[in-house]
N, C-alpha and C positions, 0 to 999 in steps of 0.2 A: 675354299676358305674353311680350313678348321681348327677352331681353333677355341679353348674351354680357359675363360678367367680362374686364377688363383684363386680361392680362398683368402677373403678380410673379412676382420684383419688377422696379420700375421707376423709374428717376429724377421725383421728384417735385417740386411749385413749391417747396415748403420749402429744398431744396435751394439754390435761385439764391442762398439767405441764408448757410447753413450748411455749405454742402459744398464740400470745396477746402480752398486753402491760399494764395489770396490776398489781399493786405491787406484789400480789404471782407468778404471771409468771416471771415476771423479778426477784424475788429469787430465784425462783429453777433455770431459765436458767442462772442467771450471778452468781451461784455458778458453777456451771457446768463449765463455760467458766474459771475458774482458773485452770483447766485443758490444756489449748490454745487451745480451742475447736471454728473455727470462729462463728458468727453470721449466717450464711446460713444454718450451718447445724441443725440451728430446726425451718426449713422450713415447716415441716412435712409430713420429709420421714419418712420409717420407722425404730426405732429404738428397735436393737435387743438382746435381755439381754443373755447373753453368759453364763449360769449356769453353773459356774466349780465346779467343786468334786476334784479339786488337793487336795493336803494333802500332808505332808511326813510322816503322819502316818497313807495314805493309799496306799503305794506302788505298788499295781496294776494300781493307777490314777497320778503314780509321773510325766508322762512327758506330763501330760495334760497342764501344761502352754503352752506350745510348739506348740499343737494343737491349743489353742484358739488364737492363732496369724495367724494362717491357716484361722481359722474361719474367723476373723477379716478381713480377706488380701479379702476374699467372699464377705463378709457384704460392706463393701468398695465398692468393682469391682460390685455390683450389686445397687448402688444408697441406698445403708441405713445405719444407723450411730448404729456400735457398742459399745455395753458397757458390756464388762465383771465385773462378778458378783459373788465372792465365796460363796461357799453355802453348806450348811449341808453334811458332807462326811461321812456316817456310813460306818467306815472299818473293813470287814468281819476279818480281819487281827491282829486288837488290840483292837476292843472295848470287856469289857466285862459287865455283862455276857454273852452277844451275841447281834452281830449290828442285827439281825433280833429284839431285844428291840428297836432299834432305828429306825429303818425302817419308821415307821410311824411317830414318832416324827420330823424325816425329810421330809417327804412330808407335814407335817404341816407346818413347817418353811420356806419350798421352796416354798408351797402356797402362803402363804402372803408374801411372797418375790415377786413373782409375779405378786399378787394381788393389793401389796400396792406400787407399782414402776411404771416409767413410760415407761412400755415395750408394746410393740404394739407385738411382735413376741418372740417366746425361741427357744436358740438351748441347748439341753439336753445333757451337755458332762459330760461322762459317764465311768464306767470300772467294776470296782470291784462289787461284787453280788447285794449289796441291794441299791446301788448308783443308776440301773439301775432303777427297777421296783420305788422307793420313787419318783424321779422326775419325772419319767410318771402318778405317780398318784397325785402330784401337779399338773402338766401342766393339764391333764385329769380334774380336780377341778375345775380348770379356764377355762378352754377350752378356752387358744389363743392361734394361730397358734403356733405348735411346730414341731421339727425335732430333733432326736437321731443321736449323733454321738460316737460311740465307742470309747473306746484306742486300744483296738484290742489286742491280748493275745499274750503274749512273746514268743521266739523262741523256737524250740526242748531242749532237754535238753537228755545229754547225761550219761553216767558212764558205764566207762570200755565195752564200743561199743554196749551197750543196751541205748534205748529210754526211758529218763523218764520222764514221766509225771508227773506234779505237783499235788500234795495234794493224786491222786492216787501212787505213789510210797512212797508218806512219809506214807501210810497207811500200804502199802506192807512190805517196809522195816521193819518198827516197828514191823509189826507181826513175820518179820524173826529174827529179832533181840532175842523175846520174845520166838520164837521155838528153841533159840539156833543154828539159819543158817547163822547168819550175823553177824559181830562184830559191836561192839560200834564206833570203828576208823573208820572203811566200811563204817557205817551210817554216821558220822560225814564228811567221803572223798564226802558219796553221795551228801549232803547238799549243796554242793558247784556247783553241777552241777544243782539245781531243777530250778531254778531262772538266767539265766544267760542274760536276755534283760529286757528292760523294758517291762509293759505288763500283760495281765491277766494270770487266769491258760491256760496252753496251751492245757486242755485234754479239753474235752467237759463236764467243769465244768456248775455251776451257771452263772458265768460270759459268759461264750460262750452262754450256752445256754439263757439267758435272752438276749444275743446280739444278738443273731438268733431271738426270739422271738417278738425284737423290727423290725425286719426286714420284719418279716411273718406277723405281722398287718401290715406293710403297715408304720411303723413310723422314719424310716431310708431309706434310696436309699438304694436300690437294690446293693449286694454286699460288706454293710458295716462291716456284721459283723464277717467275717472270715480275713481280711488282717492283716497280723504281725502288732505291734504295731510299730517298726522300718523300716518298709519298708517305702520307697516313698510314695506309693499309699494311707495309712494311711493318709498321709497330704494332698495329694490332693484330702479323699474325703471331710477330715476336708473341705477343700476350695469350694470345690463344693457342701457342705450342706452349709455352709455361705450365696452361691450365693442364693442356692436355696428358702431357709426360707424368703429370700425380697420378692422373687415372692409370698408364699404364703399368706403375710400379705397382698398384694395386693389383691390377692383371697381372702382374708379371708378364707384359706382351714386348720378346725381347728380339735382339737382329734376329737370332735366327729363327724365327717364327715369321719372319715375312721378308729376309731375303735367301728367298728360295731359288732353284734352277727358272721356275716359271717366272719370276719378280726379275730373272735377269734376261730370261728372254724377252720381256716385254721390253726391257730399259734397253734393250740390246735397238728393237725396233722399233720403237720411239727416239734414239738417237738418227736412225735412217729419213722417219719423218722429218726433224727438226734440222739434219744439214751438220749433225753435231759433229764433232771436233775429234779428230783421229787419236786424239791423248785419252779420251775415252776407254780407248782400249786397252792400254797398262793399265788404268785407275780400274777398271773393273777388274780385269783378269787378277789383279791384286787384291781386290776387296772380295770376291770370290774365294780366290784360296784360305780367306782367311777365315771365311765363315764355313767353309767346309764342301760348296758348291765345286763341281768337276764342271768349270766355262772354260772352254778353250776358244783359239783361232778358228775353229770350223766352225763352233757356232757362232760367231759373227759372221761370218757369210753364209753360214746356212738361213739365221733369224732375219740378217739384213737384207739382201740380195734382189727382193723382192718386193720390197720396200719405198714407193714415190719419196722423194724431200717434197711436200705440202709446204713449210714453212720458209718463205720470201725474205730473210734476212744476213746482210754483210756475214762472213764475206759470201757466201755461194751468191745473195740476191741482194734486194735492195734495202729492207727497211731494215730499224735496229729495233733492240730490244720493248722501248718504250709504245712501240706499235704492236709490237707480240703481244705485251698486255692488255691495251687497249682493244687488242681484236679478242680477246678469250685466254690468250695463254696457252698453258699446256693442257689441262683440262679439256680444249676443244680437240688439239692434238689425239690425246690419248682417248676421245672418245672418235676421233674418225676411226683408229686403228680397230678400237671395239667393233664400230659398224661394220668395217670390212673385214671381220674373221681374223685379223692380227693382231690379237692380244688375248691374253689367258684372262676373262676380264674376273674372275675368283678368286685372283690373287688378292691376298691381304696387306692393309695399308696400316702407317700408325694411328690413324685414327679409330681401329678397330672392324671399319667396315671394310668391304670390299671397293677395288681400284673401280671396278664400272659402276656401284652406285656413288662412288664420290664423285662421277664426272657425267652421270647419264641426262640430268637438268640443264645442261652447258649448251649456249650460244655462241655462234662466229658471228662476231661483232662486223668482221671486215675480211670477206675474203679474198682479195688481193694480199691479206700480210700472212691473213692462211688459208690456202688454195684447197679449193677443192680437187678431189681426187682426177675429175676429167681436164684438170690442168692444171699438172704438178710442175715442179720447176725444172724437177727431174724425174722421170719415167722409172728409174731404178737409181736410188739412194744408198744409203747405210755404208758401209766399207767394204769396200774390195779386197780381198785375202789372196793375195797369190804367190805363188809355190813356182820351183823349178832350181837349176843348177845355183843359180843364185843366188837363190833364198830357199836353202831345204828346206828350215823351219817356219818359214812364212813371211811377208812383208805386206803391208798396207798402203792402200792408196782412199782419196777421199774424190767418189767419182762428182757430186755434187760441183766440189772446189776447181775440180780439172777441166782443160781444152779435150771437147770432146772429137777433135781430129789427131790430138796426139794419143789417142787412149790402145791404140793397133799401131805398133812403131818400131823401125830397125834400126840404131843408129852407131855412129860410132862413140867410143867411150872418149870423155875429157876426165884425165881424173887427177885429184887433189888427194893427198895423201893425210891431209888432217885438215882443220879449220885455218891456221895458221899458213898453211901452203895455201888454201884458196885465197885467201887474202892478199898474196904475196902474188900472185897469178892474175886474177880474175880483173884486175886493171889495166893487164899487161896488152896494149894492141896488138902485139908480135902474135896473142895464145890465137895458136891455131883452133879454133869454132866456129864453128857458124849455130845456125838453128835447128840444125838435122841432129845436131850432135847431143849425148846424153853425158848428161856431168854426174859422176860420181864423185862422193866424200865418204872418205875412209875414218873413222878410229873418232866417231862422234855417238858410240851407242854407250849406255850403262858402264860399261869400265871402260871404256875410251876415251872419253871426255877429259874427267868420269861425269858420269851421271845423266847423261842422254840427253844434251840441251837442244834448245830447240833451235836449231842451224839448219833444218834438212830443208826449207826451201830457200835456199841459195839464189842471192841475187843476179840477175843476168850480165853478162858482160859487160859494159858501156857503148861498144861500139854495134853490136846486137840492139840494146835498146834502141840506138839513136837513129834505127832501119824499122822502128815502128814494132819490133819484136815484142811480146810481151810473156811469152810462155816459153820455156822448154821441160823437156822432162828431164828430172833432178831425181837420184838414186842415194840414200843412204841410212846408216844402221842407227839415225837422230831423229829427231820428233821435226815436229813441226807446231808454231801456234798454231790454235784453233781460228784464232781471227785474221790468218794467211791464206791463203788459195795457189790453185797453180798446178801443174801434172807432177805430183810430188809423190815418189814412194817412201815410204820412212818405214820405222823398224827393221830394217831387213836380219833376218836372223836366218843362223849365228852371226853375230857384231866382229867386226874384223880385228877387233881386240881379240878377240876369243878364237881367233884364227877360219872366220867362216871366208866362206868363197869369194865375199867381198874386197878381203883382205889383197886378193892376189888378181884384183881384175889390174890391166894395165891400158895405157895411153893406145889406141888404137884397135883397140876388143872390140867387136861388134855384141853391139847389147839388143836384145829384142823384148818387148813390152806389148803385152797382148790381155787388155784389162778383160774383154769378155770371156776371154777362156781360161784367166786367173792365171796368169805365166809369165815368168820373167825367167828368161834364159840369157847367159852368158855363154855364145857363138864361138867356142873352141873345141878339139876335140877331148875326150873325157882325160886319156891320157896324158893330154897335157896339162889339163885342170890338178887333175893328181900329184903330179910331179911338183906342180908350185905350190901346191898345198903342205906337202912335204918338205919343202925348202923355207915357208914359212916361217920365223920368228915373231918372238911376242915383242914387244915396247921393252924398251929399258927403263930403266930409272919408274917405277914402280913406289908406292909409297909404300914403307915401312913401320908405318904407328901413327897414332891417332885414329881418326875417325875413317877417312879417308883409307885405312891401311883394311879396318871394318869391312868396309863398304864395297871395294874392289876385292876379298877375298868368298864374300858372300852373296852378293848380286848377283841374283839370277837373269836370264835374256829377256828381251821383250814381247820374244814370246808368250812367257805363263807370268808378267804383268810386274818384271824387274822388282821383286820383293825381294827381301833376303829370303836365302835357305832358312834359316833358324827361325823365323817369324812365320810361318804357311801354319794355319790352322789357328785352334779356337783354344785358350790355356785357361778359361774359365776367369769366375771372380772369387776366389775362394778366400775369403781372410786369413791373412798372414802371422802369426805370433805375437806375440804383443812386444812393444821396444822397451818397456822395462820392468 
């Protein structure tokens, strides 16, 4: 940790807007003032732009108003002048084809929201999947002081005296429904229990784990990202990241001062402990490039690989979120990893000190919900990165989530040539499969889609299910939720839009899947692998304008974390010319 506070006080960018006394200054601040805003306060303190993601159609961030009055009540009590600010909500919930198409387009818009305002400081409030990672890789672009603050994930959720987790039991369910074990009404009774607080999913989804993840770089205080979203303690740390963000515009203590290569190797193996969510991996590899850090695919299996899952929660285990808390959190988390040699614990946090003295006082309230190390849930956690004819560039597997008899596997291929083909299929009694067999989906990665939604664990057959099946291994170039499980590889890169080897696997390939020695090989000879790659074509009908025309001309693979080209790296916060 080093790291040497600015010099206060100091003329800050706010300033170019408000300070003075000529005619553009007196524009923008006596518009401001029809607000009842006095004259003192653009003194120049600092003023701190309060990035909201509410929405009512993203229901995981609905009671974020509420919060940024938390904020505000901080911002206030610490000498700097709030101004909340809505801003781009991609919700994993309603957008389609899928908010991970949006993801970037909102950290473009939150950028220059940033960029082009008179903000000295951001607090990044936050919830739902891709709200998280977009506004860190704005704030990350700008590099001004910034701080994450969670909504924090909704309560337990119950039916008929079983725990259910969100997005993991509507998985569950549906498949029982399709085995013939569940009725329709059951499902519909369940529905009413999935969702009963405000708040993210409660299992150790996307949203958990990218809230955990903002935690373990160091870009939240210590203990933000497990507290219910209704609890008290939510709003107090709302208030005590408010306070905090003043002191660091004073510091000027900014992303890239504490997410560093170390900051991501830690968040890398703290996602291993926690069982986290294989969307992890774009959401970093992206928020990396932006700050300037070189994380690749290798280091995810190099940081991970070695790695217990300690934490006992949907989908890999049992409990949900609101137990996380109640046992310590991540705090306790990130202080086993301390204890065991797996973590850089010098890394620096927004709260100015170091990630091990923010966690070295920290109790395991309960450890059944977080295991100790001589009985972890799994032996070796984090994500599995493996390579081969298949996947030259890499693909991912989540060994937590996975049957660990299907993790060493030869099978034959079933394959679907997009989402719409598996659909049209995958009901069909006649499809030749059984359980041996590995299903491939084609043309679901970053421009396939587009936008890489979350399909890649594909549901099992019906007539499979209703033989007690519950797993097969499922191959393809799409994501998968975090509150899913199952032998799923996803990313596989290059995306069979982009013409990789995926593109050309066929109905009867033998596929072989070898998680311990990181290998997925497509069982033909090279020659002919060649030849159909050769013969390959792309997709027709292609879009032509708009956003979407953006987006598939610039998306990069999921490899180096589906960002666009034009957006990789840091474009600073320089103030821009004045508009009149």
């Amino acid at each position: 940790m080093t790291f040497t506070p600015a010099p206060w006080p100091r003329r800050l960018r706010s300033q170019e807007w408000y300070g003075g006394t000529s005619r553009d200054t007196i524009y923008h601040r006596g518009w401001m003032k029809n607000q009842g805003y006095p004259h003192d306060l653009f003194d120049g303190r600092p003023i701190i732009g309060i990035l909201n993601t509410w929405s009512d159609l993203t229901p995981c961030n609905g009671h974020l108003r509420e919060l940024a009055e938390k904020v505000k009540a901080g911002v206030w009590e610490a000498g700097g002048f709030p101004v909340e600010v809505p801003v781009f909500s991609a919700s994993e919930n309603t957008f389609r084809p899928s908010a991970m198409m949006f993801r970037n387009l909102a950290a473009l818009a939150i950028e220059e929201t940033i960029r082009g305002q008179p903000m000295d400081g951001a607090v990044l409030l936050v919830g739902c999947d891709k709200t998280t990672p977009s506004l860190i890789m704005a704030a990350a672009s700008c590099d001004i002081p910034s701080i994450v603050v969670t909504g924090g994930p909704m309560l337990n959720g119950y039916f008929r005296g079983e725990r259910v987790g969100s997005g993991t039991h509507l998985w569950r369910f549906s498949e029982a429904v399709k085995a013939g074990e569940m009725s329709q009404d059951d499902f519909l009774e369940a529905e009413a229990s999935m969702s009963r607080s405000s708040g993210t999913c409660n299992t150790m989804g996307t949203a958990s784990t990218m809230a955990s993840m903002a935690e373990a770089l160091g870009m939240a205080l210590s203990g933000n990202a497990a507290i219910p979203a209704v609890d008290s303690r939510r709003r107090v740390m709302a208030q005590m990241s408010g306070r905090r963000i003043v002191q660091m515009v004073k510091d000027d203590l900014k992303p890239s001062d504490i997410m560093t290569k170390q900051a991501f190797e830690n968040a890398i193996r703290v996602n291993g402990a926690i069982g986290g969510s294989t969307n992890a991996v774009v959401h970093m590899l992206a928020m990396a490039g932006r700050v300037g850090v070189d994380l690749t695919l290798d280091d995810w299996d190099r940081c991970g690989r070695d790695v217990a899952t300690i934490v006992n929660l949907m989908p890999s285990g049992q409990y949900l979120m609101e137990e996380f808390f109640y046992a310590g959190g991540l705090p306790v988390v990130i202080k086993h990893l301390a204890e065991a040699g797996q973590l850089h614990q010098g890394a620096l946090t927004v709260s100015g000190q170091s990630i091990w003295d923010e966690v070295k006082g920290v109790m395991n309230h309960n450890p059944d919900v977080i295991r100790p190390a001589s009985n972890p849930l799994t032996p070796q956690g984090g994500i599995a990165v493996l390579r081969g004819n298949l996947a030259p560039h890499g693909a991912v597997l989540k060994p937590s989530a996975a049957s660990p008899h299907l993790l060493v596997h030869r099978g034959r291929a079933v394959v679907f040539e997009d989402i719409d083909h598996y659909k049209a299929r995958i009901t069909d009694e006649a499809l030749d499969i059984d359980e041996t067999c590995v299903m491939v989906l084609k043309n679901c990665g970053p421009k396939g889609y587009p936008g890489m939604a979350e399909v890649g664990n594909m549901g099992l057959p019906p007539k499979i299910l209703r033989r007690g099946i519950t797993d097969m291994i499922r191959i393809s170039d799409a994501r998968m939720s975090g509150t899913a499980y199952g032998t799923v590889v996803l990313h596989t890169a290059p995306e069979a839009a982009a013409g990789g080897p995926l593109a050309v696997v066929r109905d009867g390939d033998m596929i072989e899947l070898d998680v311990p020695n990181r290998r997925l090989h497509l069982d033909i000879p090279d020659a002919e692998l060649a030849a159909r790659l050769a013969a390959w074509r792309p997709l027709p009908d292609q879009p032509t304008s708009g956003y979407a025309f953006l987006h598939q001309a610039h998306v990069m693979g999921a490899d180096t974390g589906a960002d666009m080209d034009f957006l990789r790296g840091c474009r600073g916060n320089a103030v821009g010319k004045d508009s009149h």
